[in-house]
Each structure stands twice: as structure tokens, then as C-alpha cells.
HTML snippet that shows the backbone in 3Dmol.js (N, CA, C, O; Angstrom):
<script src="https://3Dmol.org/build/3Dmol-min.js"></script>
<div id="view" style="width:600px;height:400px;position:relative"></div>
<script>
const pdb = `
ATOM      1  N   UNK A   1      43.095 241.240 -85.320  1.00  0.00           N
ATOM      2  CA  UNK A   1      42.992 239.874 -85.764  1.00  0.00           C
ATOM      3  C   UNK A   1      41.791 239.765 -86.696  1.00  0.00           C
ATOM      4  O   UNK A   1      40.635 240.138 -86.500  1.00  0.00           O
ATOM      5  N   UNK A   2      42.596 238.873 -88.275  1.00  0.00           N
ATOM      6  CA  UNK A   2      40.817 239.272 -89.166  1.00  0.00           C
ATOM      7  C   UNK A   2      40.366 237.277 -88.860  1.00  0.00           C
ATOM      8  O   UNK A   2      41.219 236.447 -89.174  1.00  0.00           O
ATOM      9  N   UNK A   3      39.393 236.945 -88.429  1.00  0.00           N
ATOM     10  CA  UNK A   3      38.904 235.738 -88.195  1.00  0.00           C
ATOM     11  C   UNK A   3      38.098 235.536 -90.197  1.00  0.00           C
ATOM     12  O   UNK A   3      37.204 236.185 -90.741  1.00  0.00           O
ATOM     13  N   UNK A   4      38.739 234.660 -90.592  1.00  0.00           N
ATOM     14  CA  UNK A   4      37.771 234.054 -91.972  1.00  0.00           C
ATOM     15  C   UNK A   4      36.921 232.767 -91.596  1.00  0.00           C
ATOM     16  O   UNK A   4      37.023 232.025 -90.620  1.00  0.00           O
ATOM     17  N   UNK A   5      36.229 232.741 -92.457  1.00  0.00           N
ATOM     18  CA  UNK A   5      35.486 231.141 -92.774  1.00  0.00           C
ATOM     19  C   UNK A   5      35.784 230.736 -93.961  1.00  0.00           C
ATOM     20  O   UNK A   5      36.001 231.383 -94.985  1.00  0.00           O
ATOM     21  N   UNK A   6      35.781 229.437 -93.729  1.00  0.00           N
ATOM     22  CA  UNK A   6      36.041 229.147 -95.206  1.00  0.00           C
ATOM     23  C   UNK A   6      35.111 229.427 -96.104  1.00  0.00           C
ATOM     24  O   UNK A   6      34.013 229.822 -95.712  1.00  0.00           O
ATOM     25  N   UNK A   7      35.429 229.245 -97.726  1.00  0.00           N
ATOM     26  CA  UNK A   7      34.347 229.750 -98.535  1.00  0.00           C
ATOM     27  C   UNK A   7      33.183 228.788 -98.145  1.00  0.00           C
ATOM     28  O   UNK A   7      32.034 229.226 -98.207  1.00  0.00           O
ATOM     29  N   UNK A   8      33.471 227.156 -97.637  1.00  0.00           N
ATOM     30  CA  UNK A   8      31.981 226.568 -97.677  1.00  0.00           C
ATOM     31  C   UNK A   8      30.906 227.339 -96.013  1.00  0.00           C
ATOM     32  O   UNK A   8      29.684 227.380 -95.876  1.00  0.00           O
ATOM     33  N   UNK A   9      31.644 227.665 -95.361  1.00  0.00           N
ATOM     34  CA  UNK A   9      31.108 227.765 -94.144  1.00  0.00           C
ATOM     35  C   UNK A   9      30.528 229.311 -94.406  1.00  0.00           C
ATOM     36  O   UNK A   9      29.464 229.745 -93.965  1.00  0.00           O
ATOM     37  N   UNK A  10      31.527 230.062 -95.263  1.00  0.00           N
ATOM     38  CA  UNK A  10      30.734 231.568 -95.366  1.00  0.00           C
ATOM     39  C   UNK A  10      29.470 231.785 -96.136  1.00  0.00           C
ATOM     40  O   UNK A  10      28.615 232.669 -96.081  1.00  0.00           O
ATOM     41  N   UNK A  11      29.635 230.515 -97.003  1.00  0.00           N
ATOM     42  CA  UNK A  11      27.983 230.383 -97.913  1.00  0.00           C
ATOM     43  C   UNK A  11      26.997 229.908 -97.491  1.00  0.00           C
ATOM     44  O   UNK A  11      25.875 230.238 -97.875  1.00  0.00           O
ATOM     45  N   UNK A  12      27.352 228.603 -96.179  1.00  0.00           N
ATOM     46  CA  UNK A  12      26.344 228.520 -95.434  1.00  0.00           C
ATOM     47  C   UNK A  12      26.113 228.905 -94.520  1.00  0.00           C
ATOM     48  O   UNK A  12      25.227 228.384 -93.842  1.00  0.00           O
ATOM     49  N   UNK A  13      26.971 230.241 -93.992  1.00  0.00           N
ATOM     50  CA  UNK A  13      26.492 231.822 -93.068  1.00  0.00           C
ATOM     51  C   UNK A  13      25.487 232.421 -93.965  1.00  0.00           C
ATOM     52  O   UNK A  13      24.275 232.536 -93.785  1.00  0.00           O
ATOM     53  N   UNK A  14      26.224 232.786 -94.979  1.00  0.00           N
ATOM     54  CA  UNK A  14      25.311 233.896 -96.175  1.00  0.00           C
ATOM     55  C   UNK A  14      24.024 233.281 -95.816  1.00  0.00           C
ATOM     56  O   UNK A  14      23.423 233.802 -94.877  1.00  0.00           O
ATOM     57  N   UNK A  15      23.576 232.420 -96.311  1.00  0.00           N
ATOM     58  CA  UNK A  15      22.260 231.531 -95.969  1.00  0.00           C
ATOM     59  C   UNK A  15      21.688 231.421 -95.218  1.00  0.00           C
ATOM     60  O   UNK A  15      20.477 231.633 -95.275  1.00  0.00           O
ATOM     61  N   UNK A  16      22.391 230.986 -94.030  1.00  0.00           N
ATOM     62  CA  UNK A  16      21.362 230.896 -92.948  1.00  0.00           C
ATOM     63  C   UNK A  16      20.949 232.563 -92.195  1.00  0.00           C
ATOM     64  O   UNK A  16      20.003 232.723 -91.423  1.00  0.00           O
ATOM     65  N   UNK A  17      22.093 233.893 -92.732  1.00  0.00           N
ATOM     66  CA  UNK A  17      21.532 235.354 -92.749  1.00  0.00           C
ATOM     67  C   UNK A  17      20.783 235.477 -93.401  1.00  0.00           C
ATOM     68  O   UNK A  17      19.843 236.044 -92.843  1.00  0.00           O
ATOM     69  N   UNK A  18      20.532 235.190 -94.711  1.00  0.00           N
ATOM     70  CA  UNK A  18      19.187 235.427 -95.305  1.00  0.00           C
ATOM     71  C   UNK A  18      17.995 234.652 -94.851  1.00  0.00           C
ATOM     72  O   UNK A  18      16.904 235.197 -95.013  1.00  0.00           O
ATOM     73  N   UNK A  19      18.041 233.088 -94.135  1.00  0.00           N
ATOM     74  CA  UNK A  19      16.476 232.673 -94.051  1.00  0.00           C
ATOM     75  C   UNK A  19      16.628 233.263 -93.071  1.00  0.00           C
ATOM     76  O   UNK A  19      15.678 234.047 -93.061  1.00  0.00           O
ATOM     77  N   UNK A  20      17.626 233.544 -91.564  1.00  0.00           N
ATOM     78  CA  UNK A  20      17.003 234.389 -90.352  1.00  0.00           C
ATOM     79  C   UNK A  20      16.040 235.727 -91.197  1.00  0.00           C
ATOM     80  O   UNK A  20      14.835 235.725 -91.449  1.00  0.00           O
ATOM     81  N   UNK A  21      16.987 236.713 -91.470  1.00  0.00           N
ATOM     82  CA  UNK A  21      16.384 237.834 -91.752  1.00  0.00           C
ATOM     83  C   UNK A  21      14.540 237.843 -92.320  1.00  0.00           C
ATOM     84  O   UNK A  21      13.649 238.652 -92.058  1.00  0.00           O
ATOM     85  N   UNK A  22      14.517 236.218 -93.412  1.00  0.00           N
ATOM     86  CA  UNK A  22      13.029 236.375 -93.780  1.00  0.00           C
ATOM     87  C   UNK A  22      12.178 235.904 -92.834  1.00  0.00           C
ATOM     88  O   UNK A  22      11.184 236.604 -92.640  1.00  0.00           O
ATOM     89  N   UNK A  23      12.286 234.931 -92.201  1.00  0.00           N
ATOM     90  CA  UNK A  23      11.511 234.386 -90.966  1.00  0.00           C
ATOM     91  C   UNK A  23      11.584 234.906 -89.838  1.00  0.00           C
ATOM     92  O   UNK A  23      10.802 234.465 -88.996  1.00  0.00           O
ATOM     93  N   UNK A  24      12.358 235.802 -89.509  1.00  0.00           N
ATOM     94  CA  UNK A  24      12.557 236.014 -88.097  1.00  0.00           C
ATOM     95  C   UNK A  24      12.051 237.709 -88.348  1.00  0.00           C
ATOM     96  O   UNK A  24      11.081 238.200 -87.770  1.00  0.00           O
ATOM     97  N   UNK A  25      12.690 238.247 -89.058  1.00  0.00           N
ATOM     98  CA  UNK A  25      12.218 239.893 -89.138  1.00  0.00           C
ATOM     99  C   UNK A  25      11.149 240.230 -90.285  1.00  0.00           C
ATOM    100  O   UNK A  25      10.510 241.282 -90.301  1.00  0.00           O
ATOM    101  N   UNK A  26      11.026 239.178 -91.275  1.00  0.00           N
ATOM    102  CA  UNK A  26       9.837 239.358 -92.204  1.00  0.00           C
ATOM    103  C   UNK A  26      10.560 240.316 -93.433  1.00  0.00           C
ATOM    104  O   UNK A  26       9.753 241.023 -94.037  1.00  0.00           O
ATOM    105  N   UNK A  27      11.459 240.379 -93.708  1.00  0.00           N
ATOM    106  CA  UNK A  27      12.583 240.792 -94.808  1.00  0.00           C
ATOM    107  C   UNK A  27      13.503 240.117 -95.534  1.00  0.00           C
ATOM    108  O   UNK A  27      14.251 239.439 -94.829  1.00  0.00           O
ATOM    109  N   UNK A  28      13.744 240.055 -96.899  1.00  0.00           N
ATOM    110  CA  UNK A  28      14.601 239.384 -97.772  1.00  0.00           C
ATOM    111  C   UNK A  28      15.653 240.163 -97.895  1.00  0.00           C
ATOM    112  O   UNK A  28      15.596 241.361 -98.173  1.00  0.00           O
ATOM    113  N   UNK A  29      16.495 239.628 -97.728  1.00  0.00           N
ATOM    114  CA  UNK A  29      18.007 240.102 -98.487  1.00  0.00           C
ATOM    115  C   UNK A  29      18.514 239.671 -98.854  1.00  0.00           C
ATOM    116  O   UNK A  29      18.765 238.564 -98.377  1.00  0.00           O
ATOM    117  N   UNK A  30      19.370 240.229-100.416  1.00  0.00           N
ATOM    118  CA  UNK A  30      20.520 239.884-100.966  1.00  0.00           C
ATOM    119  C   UNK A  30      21.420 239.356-100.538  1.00  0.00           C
ATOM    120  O   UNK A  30      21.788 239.803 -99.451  1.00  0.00           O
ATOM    121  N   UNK A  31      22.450 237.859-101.275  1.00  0.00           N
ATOM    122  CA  UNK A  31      23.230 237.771-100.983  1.00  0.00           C
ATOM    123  C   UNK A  31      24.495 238.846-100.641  1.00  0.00           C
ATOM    124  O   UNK A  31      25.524 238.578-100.021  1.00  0.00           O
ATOM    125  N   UNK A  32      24.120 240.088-101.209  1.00  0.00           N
ATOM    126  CA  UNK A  32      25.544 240.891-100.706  1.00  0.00           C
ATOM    127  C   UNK A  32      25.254 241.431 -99.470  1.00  0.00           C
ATOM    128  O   UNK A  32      26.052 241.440 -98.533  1.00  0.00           O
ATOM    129  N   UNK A  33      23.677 242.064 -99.426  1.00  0.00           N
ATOM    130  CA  UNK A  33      23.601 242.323 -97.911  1.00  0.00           C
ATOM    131  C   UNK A  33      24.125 241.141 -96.385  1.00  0.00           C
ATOM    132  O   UNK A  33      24.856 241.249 -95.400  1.00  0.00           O
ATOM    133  N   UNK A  34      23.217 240.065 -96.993  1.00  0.00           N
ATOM    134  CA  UNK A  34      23.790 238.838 -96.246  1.00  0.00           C
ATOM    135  C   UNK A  34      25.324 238.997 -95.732  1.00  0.00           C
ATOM    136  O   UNK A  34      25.707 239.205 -94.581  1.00  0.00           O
ATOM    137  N   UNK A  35      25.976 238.862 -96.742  1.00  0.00           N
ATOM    138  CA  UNK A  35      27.120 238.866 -97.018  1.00  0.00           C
ATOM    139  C   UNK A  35      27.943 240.249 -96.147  1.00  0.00           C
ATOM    140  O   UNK A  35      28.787 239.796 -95.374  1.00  0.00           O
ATOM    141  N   UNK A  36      27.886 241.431 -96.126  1.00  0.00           N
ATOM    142  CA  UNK A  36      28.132 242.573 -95.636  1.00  0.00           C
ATOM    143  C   UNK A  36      27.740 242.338 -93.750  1.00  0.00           C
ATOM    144  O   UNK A  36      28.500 242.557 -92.806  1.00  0.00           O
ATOM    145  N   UNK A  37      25.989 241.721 -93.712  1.00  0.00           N
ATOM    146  CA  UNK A  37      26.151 241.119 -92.367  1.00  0.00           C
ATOM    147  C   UNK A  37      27.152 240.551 -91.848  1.00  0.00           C
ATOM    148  O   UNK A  37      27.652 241.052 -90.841  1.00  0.00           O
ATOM    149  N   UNK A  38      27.528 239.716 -92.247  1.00  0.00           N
ATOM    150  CA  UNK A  38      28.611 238.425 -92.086  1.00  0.00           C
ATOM    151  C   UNK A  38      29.803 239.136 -91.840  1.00  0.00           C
ATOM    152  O   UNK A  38      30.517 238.838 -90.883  1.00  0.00           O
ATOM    153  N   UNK A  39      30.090 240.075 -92.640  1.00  0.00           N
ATOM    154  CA  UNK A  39      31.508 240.398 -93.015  1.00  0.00           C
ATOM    155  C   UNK A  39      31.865 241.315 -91.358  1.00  0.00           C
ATOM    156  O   UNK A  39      32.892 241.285 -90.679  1.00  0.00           O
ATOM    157  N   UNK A  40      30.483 242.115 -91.109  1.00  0.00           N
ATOM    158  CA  UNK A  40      30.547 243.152 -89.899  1.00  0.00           C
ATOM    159  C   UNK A  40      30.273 242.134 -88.689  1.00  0.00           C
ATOM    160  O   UNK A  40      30.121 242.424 -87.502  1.00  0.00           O
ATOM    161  N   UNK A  41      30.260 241.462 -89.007  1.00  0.00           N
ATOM    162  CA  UNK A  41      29.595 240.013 -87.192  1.00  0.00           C
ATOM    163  C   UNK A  41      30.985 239.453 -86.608  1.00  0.00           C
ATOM    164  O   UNK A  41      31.506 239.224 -85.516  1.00  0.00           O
ATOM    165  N   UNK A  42      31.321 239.357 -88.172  1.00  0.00           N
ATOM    166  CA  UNK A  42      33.219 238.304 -88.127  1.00  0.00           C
ATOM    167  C   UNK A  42      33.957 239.409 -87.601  1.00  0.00           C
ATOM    168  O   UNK A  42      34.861 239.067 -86.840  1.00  0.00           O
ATOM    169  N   UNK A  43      33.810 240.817 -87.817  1.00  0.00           N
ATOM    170  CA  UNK A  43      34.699 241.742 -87.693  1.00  0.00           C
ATOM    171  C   UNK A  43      34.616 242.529 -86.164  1.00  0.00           C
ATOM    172  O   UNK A  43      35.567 242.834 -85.445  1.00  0.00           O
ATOM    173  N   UNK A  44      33.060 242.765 -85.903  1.00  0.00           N
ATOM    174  CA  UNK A  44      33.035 243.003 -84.781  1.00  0.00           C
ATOM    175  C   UNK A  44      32.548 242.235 -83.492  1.00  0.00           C
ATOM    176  O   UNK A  44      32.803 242.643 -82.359  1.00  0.00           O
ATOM    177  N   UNK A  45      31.985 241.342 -83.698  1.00  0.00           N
ATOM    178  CA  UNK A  45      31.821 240.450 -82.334  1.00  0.00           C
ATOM    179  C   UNK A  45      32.608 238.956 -82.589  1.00  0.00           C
ATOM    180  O   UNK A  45      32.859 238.418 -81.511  1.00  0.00           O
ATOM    181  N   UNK A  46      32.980 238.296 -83.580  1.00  0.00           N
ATOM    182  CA  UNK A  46      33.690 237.052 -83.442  1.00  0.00           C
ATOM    183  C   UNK A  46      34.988 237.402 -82.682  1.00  0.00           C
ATOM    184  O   UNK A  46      35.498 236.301 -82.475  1.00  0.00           O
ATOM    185  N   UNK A  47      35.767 238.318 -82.173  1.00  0.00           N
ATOM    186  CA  UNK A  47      36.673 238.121 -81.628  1.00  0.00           C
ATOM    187  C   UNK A  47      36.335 238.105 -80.011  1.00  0.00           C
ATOM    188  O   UNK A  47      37.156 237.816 -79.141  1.00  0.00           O
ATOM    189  N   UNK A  48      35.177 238.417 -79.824  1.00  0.00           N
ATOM    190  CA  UNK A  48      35.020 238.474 -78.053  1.00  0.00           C
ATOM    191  C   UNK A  48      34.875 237.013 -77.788  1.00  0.00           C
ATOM    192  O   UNK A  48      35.493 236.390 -76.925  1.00  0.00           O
ATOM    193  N   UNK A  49      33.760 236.406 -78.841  1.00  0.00           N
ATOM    194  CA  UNK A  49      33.422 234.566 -79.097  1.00  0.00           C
ATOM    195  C   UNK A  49      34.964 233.970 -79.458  1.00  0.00           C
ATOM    196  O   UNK A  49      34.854 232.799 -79.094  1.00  0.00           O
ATOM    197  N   UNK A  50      36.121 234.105 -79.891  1.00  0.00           N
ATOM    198  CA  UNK A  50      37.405 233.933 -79.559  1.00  0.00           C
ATOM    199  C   UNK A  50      37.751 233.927 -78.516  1.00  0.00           C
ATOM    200  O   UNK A  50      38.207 232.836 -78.172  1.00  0.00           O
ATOM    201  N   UNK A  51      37.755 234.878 -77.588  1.00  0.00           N
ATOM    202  CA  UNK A  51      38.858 235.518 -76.348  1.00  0.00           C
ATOM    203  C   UNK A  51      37.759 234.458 -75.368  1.00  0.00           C
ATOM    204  O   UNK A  51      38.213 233.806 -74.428  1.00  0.00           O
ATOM    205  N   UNK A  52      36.880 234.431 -75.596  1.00  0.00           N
ATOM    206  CA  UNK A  52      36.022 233.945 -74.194  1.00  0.00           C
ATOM    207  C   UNK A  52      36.401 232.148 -74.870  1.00  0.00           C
ATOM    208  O   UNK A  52      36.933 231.408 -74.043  1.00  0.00           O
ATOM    209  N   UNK A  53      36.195 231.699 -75.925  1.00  0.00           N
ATOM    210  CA  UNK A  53      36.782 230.517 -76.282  1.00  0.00           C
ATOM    211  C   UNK A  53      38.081 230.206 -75.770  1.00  0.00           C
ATOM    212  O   UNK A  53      38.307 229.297 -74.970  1.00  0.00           O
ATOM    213  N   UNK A  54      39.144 231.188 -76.379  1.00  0.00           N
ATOM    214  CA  UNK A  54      40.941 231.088 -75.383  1.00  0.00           C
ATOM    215  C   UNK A  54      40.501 231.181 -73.925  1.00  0.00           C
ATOM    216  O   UNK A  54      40.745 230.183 -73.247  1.00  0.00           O
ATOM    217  N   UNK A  55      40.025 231.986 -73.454  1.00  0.00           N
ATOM    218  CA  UNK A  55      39.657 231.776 -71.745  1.00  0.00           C
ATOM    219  C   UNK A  55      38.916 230.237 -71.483  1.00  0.00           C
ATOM    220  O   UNK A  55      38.797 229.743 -70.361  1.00  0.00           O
ATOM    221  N   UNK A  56      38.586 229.783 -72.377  1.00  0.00           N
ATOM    222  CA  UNK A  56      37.819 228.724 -71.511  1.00  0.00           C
ATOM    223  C   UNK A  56      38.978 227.272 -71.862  1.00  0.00           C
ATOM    224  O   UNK A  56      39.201 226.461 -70.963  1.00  0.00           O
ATOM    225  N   UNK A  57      39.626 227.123 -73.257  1.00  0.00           N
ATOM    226  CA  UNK A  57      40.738 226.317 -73.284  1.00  0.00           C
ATOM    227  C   UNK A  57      41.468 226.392 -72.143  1.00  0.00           C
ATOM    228  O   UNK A  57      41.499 225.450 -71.351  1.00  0.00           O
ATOM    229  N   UNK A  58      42.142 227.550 -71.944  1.00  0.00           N
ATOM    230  CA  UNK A  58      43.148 227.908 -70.818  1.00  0.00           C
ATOM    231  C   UNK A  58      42.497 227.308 -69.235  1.00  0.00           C
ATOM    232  O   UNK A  58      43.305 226.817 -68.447  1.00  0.00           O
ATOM    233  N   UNK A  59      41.032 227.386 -68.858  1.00  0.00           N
ATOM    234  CA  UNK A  59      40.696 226.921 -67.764  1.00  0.00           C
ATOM    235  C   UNK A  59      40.982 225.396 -67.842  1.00  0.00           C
ATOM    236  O   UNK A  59      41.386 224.695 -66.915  1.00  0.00           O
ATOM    237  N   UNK A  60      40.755 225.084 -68.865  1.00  0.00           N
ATOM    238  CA  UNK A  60      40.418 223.491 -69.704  1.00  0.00           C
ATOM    239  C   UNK A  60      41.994 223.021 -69.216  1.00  0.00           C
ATOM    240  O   UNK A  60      42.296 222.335 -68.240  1.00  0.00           O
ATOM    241  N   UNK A  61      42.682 223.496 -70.010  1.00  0.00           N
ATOM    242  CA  UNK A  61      43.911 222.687 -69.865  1.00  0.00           C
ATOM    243  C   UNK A  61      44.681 222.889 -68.471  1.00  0.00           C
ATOM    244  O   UNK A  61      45.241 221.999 -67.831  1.00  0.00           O
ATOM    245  N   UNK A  62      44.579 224.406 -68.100  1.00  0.00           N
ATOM    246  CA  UNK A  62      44.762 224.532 -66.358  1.00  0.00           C
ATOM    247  C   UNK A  62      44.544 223.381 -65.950  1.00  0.00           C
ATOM    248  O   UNK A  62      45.603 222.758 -65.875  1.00  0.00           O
ATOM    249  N   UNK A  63      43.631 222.769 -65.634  1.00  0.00           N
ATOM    250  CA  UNK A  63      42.898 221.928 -64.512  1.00  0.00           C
ATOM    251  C   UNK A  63      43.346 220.698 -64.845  1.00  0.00           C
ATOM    252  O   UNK A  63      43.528 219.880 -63.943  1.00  0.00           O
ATOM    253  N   UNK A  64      43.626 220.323 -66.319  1.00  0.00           N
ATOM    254  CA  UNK A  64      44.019 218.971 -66.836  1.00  0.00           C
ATOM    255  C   UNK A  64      45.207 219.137 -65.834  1.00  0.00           C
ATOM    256  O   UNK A  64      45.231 218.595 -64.729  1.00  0.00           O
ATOM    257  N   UNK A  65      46.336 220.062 -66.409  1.00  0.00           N
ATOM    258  CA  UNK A  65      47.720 220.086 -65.628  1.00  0.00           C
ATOM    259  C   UNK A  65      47.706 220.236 -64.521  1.00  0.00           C
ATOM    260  O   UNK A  65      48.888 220.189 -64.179  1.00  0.00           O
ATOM    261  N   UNK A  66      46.892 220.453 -63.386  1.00  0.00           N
ATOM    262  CA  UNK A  66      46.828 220.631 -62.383  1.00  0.00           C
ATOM    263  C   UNK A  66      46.635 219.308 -61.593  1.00  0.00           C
ATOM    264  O   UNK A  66      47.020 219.046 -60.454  1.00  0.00           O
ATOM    265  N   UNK A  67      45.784 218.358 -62.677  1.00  0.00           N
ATOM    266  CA  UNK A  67      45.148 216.619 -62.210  1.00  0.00           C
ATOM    267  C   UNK A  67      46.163 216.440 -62.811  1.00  0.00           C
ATOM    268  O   UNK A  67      45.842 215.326 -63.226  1.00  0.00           O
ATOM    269  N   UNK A  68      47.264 216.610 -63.275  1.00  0.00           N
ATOM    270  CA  UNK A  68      48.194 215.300 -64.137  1.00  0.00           C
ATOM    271  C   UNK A  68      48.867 214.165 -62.855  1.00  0.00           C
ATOM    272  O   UNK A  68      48.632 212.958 -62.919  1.00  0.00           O
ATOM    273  N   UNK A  69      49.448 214.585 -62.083  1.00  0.00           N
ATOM    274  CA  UNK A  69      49.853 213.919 -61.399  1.00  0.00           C
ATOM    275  C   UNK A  69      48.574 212.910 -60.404  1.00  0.00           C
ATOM    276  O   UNK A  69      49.107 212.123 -59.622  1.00  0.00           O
ATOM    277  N   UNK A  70      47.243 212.906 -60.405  1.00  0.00           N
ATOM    278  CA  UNK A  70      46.501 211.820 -60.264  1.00  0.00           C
ATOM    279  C   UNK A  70      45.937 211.023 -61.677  1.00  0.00           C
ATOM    280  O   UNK A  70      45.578 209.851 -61.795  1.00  0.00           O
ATOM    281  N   UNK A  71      45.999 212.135 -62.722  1.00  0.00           N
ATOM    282  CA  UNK A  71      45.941 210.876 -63.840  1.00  0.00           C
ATOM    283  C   UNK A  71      46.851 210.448 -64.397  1.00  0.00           C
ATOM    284  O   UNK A  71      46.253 209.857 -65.296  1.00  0.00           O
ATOM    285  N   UNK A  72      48.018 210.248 -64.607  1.00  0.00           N
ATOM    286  CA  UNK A  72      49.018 210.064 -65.106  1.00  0.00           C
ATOM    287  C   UNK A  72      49.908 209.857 -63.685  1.00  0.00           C
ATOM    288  O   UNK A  72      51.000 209.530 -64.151  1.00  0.00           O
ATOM    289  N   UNK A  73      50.026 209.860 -62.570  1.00  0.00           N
ATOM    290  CA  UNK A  73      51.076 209.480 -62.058  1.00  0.00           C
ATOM    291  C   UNK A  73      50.907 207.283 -61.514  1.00  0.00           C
ATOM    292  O   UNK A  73      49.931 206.545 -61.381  1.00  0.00           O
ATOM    293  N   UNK A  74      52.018 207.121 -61.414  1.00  0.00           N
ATOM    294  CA  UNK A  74      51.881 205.748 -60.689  1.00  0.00           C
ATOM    295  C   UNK A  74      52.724 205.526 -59.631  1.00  0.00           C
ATOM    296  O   UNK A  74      53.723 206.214 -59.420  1.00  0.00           O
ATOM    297  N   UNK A  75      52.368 204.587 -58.946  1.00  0.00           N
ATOM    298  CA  UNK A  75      52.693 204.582 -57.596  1.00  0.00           C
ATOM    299  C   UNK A  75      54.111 203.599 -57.362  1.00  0.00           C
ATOM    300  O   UNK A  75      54.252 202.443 -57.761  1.00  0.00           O
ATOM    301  N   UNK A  76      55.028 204.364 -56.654  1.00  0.00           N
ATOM    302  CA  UNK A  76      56.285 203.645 -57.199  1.00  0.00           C
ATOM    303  C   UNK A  76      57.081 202.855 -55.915  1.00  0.00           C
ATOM    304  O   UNK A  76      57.057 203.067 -54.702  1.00  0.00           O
ATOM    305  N   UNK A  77      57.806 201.835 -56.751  1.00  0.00           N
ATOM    306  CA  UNK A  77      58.472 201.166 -55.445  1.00  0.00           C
ATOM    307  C   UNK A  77      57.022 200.173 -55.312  1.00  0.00           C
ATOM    308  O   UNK A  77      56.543 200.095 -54.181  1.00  0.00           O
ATOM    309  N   UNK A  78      56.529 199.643 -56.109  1.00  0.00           N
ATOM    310  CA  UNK A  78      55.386 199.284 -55.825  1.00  0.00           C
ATOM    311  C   UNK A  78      55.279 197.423 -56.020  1.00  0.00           C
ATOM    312  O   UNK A  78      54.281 196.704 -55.966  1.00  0.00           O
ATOM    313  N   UNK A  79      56.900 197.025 -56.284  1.00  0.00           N
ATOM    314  CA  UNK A  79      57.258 195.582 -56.666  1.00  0.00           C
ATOM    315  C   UNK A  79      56.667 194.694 -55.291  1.00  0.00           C
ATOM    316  O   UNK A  79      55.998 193.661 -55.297  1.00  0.00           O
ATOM    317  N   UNK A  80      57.112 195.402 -54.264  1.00  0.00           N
ATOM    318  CA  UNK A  80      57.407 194.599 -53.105  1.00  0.00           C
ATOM    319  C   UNK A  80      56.072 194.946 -52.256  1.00  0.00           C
ATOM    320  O   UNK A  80      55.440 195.999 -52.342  1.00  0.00           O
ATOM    321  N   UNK A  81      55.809 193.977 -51.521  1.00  0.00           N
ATOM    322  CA  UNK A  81      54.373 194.580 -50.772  1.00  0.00           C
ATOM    323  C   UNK A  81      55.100 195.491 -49.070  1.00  0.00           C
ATOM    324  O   UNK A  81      56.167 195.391 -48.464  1.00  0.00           O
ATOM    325  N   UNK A  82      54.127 196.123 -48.910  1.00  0.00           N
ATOM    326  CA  UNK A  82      54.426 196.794 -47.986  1.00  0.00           C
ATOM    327  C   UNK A  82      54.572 196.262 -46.500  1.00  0.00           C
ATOM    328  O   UNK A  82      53.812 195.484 -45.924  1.00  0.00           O
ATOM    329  N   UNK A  83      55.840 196.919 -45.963  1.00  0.00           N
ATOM    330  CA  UNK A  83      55.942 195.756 -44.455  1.00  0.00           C
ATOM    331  C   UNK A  83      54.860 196.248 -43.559  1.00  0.00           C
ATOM    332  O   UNK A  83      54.303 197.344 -43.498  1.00  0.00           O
ATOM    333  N   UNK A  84      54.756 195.488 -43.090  1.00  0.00           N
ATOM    334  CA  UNK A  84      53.536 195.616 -41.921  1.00  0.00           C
ATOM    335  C   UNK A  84      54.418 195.715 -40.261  1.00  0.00           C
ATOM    336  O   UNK A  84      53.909 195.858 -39.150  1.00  0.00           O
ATOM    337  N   UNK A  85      55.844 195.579 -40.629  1.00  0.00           N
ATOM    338  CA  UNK A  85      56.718 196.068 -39.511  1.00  0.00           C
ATOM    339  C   UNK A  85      57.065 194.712 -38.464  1.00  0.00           C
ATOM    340  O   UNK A  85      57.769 194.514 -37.474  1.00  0.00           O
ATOM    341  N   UNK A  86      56.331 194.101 -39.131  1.00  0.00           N
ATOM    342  CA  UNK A  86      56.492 192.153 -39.032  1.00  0.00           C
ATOM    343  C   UNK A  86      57.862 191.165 -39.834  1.00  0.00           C
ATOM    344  O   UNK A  86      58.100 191.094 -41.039  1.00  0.00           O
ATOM    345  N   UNK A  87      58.400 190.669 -38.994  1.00  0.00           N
ATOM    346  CA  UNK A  87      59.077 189.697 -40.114  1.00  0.00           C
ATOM    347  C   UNK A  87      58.521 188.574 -39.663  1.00  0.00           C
ATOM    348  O   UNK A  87      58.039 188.250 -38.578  1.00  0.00           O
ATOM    349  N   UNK A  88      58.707 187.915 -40.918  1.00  0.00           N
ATOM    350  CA  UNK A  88      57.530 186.458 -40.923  1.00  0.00           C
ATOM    351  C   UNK A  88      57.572 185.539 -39.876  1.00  0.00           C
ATOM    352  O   UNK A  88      58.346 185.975 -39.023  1.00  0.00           O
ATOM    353  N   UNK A  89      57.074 184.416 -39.533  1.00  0.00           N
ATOM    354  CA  UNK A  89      57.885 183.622 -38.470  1.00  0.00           C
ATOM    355  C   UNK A  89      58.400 182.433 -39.177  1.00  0.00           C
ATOM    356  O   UNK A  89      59.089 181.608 -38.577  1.00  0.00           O
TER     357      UNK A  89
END
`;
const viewer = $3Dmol.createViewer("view");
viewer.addModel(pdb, "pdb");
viewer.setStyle({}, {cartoon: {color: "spectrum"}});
viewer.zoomTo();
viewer.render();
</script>
């Protein structure tokens, strides 16, 4: 699976790889290095940040479907009030 960004989101990856790299490690790099970062991050760790994302939807919606019938159900036969096993006098 190849995961992209769009071009605006990959330029403001490129970017924010280059100010990490100068502030954080004390090194400048090229947009292509930047860029080559990016390309190896998307390729080798964005799919585990996927699979653990699909694992956590799947818990997500599990549990919704599991409550549907207290959020979504209603209580039926519900015109008439309930006998108390009394008829009136």
C-alpha cells in the first residue's frame, strides 16, 4: 500500500523536516533531502500509523454497534400505560 499526501500537505511535511532537522539536530537540509525523508517515513512507518488507526476505527464502530440497540432502540407497545393488574373501580 503506497500512502500519498497531497502536494499541499507534502510541502508542509518538507518544511516542517527541514525546521525539525535545524532546531532539533543543529543541521540544514535541502528540500530534496527533506523530501527523500518524507518519501522513506510515508513508505516505511505510515502504514503501522494506518493499521493501528483501522484497529482503533474497528474498536470505535464495534462498540457503537454493540450500544445500538440502547441508542437507537425505543420502547414499544408503549401507547397504553402499563396494567398494574387492577381494573379500575
Amino acid at each position: 500500500m503506497n500512502i500519498e499526501l497531497s502536494q499541499a500537505n507534502a510541502t508542509r511535511s518538507v518544511a516542517s523536516i527541514r525546521r525539525y532537522f535545524d532546531e532539533a539536530l543543529d543541521l540544514e537540509i535541502g528540500e530534496l533531502k527533506a523530501r527523500m525523508v518524507l518519501d522513506f517515513f510515508l513508505a516505511e512507518i505510515a502504514p503501522s500509523v494506518y493499521n493501528l488507526a483501522i484497529a482503533d476505527v474497528q474498536t470505535h464502530m464495534r462498540d457503537r454497534v454493540a450500544d445500538l440497540e440502547g441508542a437507537c432502540g425505543r420502547e414499544e407497545f408503549s401507547h397504553w400505560p402499563r396494567s398494574t393488574g387492577r381494573r379500575p373501580a
